[in-house]
N, C-alpha and C positions, 0 to 999 in steps of 0.2 A: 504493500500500500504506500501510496504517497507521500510524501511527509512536508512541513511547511515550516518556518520559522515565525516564534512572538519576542517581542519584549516583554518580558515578565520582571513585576516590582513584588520585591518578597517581603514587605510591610512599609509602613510610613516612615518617612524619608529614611529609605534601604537602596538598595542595588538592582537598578535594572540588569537581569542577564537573559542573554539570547539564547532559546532553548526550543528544539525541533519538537512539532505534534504530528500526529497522523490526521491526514487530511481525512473529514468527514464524509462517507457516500449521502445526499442530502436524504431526509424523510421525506415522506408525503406531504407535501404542501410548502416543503422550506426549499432554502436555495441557499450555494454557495457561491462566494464572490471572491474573486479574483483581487483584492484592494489596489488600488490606484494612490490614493492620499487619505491622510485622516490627520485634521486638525487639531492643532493644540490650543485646547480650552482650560480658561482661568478655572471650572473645575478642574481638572488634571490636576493641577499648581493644588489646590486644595487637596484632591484624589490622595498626591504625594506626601503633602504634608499630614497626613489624615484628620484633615476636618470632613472629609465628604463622606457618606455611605459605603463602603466597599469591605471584601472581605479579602483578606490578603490568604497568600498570593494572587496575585490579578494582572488581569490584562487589560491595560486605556484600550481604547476609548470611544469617542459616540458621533463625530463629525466626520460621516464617512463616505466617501464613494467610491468606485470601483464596479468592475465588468463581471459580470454574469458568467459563472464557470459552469455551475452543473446545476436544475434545479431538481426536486424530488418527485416522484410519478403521481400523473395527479394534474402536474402545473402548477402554475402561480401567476394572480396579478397582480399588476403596480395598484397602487392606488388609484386613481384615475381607472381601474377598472381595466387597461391593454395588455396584453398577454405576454408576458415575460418571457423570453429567449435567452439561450445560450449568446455573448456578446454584446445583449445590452447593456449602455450604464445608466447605473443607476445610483442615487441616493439611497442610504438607510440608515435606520435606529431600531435598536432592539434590546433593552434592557429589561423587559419586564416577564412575565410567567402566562400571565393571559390565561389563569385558572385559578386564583383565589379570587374573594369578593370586590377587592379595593379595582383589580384587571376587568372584572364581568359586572360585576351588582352598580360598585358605585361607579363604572369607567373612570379611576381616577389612578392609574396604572404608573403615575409617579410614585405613588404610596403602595407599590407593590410591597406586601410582606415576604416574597421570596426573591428578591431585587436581588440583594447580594448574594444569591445561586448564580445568576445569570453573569455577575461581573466577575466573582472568583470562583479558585476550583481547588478541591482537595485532591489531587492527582490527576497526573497527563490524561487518563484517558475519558475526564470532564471537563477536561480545559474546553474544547469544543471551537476555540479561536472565537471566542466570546464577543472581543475587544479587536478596533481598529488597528492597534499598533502591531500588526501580525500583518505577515504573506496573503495570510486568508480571511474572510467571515463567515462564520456559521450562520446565518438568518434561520434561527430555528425555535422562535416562538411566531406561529404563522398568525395566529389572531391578533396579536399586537404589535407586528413586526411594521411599519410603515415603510415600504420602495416606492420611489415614482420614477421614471425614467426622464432622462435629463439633456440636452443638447447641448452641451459644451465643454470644455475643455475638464479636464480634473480639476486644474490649476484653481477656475473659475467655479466649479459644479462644489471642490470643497468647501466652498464659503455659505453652503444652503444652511447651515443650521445656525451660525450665529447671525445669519440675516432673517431667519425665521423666528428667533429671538428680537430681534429687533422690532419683527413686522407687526410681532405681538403686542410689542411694547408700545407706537404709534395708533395701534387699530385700539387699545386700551387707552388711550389719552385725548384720543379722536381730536388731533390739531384741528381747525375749522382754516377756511378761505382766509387769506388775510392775516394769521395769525403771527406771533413774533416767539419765537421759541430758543430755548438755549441748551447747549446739552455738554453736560459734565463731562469731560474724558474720551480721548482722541483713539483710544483702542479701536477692535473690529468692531464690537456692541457701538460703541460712540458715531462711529463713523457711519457707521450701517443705518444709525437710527437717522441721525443727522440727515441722511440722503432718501429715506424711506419720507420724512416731515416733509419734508420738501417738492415730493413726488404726491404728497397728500392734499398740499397747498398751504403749507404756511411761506408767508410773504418775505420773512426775514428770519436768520439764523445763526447765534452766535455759539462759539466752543469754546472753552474753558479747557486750556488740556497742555501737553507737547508730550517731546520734545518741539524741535521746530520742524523737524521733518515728517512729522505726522501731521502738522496744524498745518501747513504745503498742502497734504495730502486731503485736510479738513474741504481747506477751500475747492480743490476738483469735486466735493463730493456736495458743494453747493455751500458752504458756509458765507456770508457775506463781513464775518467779522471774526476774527481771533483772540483770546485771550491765554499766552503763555504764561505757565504756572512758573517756570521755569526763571522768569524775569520778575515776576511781580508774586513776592515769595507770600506778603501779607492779605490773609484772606479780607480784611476790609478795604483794601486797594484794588481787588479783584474785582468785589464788588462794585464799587464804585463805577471801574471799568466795563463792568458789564451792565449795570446801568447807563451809563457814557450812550449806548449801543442800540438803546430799546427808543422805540419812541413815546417822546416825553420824559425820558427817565422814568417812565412810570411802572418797567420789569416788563415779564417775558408774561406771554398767555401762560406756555407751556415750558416747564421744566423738567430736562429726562437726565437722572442723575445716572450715570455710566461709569463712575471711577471704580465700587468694588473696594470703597472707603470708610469707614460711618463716620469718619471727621469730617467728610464735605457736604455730608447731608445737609446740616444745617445754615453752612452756607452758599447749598444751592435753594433755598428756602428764604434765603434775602433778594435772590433775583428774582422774585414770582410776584408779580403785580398784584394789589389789593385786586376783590371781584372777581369772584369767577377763574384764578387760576389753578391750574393744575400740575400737580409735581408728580410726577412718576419713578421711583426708584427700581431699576433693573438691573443695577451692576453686582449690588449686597447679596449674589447667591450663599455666600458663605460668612457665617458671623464673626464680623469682625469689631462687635463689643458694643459698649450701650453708646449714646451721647445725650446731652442736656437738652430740653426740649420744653418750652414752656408752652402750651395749647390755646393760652388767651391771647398771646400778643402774633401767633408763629403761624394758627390754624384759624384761630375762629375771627380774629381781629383781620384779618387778610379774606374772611370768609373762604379759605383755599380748599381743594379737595388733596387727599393726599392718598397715590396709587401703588400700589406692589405688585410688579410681575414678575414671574419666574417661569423661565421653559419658554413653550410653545403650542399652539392647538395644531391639529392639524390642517386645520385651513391657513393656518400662515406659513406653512409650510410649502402648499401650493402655492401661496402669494409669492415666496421669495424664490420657488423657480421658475414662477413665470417670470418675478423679475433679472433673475440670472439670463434666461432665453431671450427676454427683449433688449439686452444691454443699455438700457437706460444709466446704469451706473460705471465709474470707472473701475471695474471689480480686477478688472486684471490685474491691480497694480498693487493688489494687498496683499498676495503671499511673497513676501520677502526671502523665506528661507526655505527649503526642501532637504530632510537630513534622515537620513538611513536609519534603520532599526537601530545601531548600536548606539547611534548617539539621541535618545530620547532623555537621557539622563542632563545633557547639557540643553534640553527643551526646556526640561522643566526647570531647570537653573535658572534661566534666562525669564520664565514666564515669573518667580519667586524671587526679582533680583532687578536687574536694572533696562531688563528690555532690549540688554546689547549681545549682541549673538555673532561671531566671525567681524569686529570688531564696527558693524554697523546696526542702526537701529532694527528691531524687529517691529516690522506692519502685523506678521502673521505668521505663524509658524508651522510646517505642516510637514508630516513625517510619510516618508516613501518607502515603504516596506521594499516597494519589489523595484527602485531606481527611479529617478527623476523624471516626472511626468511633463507633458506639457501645457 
């Protein structure tokens, strides 16, 4: 039988090492993938450091595509209902069990009670190529597996999940015509979102973020004003400046916090215009501790709403590969780096760290099991 190579991490900040499985013949109803790219997500950076769910040893991760190797008898559709093939590509995600209640009853298959079966294994021969950082995927919980098939590059096709993150975060905050919005943090989340607002109709749009070379990249993605952190280290001079930016000084409609901070919460909570504004926090997947928060002067005195998302539905998952397929966005320009199984260990360095990877900024990081895609 075949056999494939993963990066396996053998507990929280431990040692990635490279270790052969035997490649899966698929079941009825599942499919196996050939992996192309699979991105590195600020969960990983968590995954590793162990604030995220996972049961070690494990295999990352969940930003994946890659072609269509073998599927199981039976068949398989994409989502969208078309008949999946040997050499399609495709997108996928598949962490959950899709047979306890949280998967069937409640549909709320983030809250899967046997998650961490799917992401770790007690022996080679339940590894199953679980996780993205491998040669292969096993796509083998069919009832909650999501694949849709994809038109574009890998390079491009990797970026459908944290822009389906994004689309969620946008379609939850519902910028209107006209609107002035600001968004915390120049990462993919930031960027993604920034250019989904935009595509939504808001009128004007400022970031808060760097280095300088992502806040460059801010602007191709539609920003009409920048704010580097980097230069204006004092958050009430930030302020300031991002008031400078709004019209009237009077703050943003919409505020999407994207740093993955809980110090800038509250002051992306000073750029939010009295009436009516809405602050969206999507970066906090991972807790990074309380902060001060007064509710008469912060929430009620602003009359503001305040939104939490996390994930993604699967309609916005269809939203960001239609928008991957129509290129309305500069997407090609966000994977920076492309880096082989062995070195997932200096991904996550870099994602826990300062963002500099082969001594230039990382936009995106994205790990090539099987060589450099295009």
């Amino acid at each position: 039988m075949a056999t494939g190579r993963a990066a396996v991490l053998d507990q929280p900040m431990g040692t990635f090492s490279i270790e052969a499985f035997q490649v899966p013949d698929p079941a009825p109803g599942t499919v196996l993938l050939r992996q192309e790219l699979a991105g590195c997500c600020a969960t990983d950076a968590h995954t590793y450091l162990g604030m995220w769910k996972a049961e070690f040893p494990v295999i990352m991760r969940h930003e994946n595509v890659g072609v269509i190797e073998a599927v199981g008898s039976g068949g398989a559709l994409d989502f969208n209902g078309r008949e999946l093939r040997v050499g399609d590509r495709v997108i996928a995600r598949s962490t959950y069990c899709g047979t306890c209640y949280e998967c069937r009853g409640a549909r709320q298959p983030r809250n899967c009670r046997n998650r961490k079966v799917q992401y770790g294994f007690s022996s080679p021969s339940t590894a199953l190529f679980s996780g993205g950082y491998g040669e292969y995927l096993y796509l083998s919980s069919p009832m909650t597996t999501f694949m849709l098939k994809i038109d574009a590059p890998p390079s491009v096709a990797v970026l459908h999940e944290p822009l389906a993150v994004a689309a969620h975060a946008v379609r939850k905050a519902q910028p209107r015509l006209g609107n002035t919005v600001v968004v915390q943090g120049s990462g993919a989340i930031g960027l993604f979102t920034l250019g989904l607002a935009r595509q939504a109709g808001a009128a004007r749009a400022i970031v808060v973020g760097g280095p300088s070379e992502r806040l460059e990249l801010a602007q191709a993605f539609g920003a009409d004003a920048v704010v580097n952190i980097d230069e204006l280290h004092d958050p009430e001079e930030r302020v300031r400046a991002v008031l400078d930016e709004t019209p009237g000084r009077l703050g943003a409609d919409v505020v999407y916090g994207c740093v993955g901070k809980s110090a800038a919460w509250s002051e992306g909570i000073d750029y939010l215009r009295d009436g009516d504004g809405r602050f969206l926090e999507v970066g906090l997947a991972g807790d990074d501790g309380e902060v001060g928060f007064n509710p008469a002067t912060q929430l009620v005195a602003k009359n503001a709403s305040f939104i939490g998302a996390l994930g993604m539905a699967d309609e916005d998952s269809v939203a960001a590969v239609a928008m991957i397929e129509n290129k309305r966005l500069p997407l090609e320009h966000m994977v920076s780096h492309q880096l082989p199984l062995e070195r997932v260990g200096e991904a996550m360095d870099a994602l826990n760290g300062t963002y500099l990877l082969d001594g230039r900024t990382a936009f995106k990081i994205a790990i090539a099991p099987n060589g450099q895609m295009p």
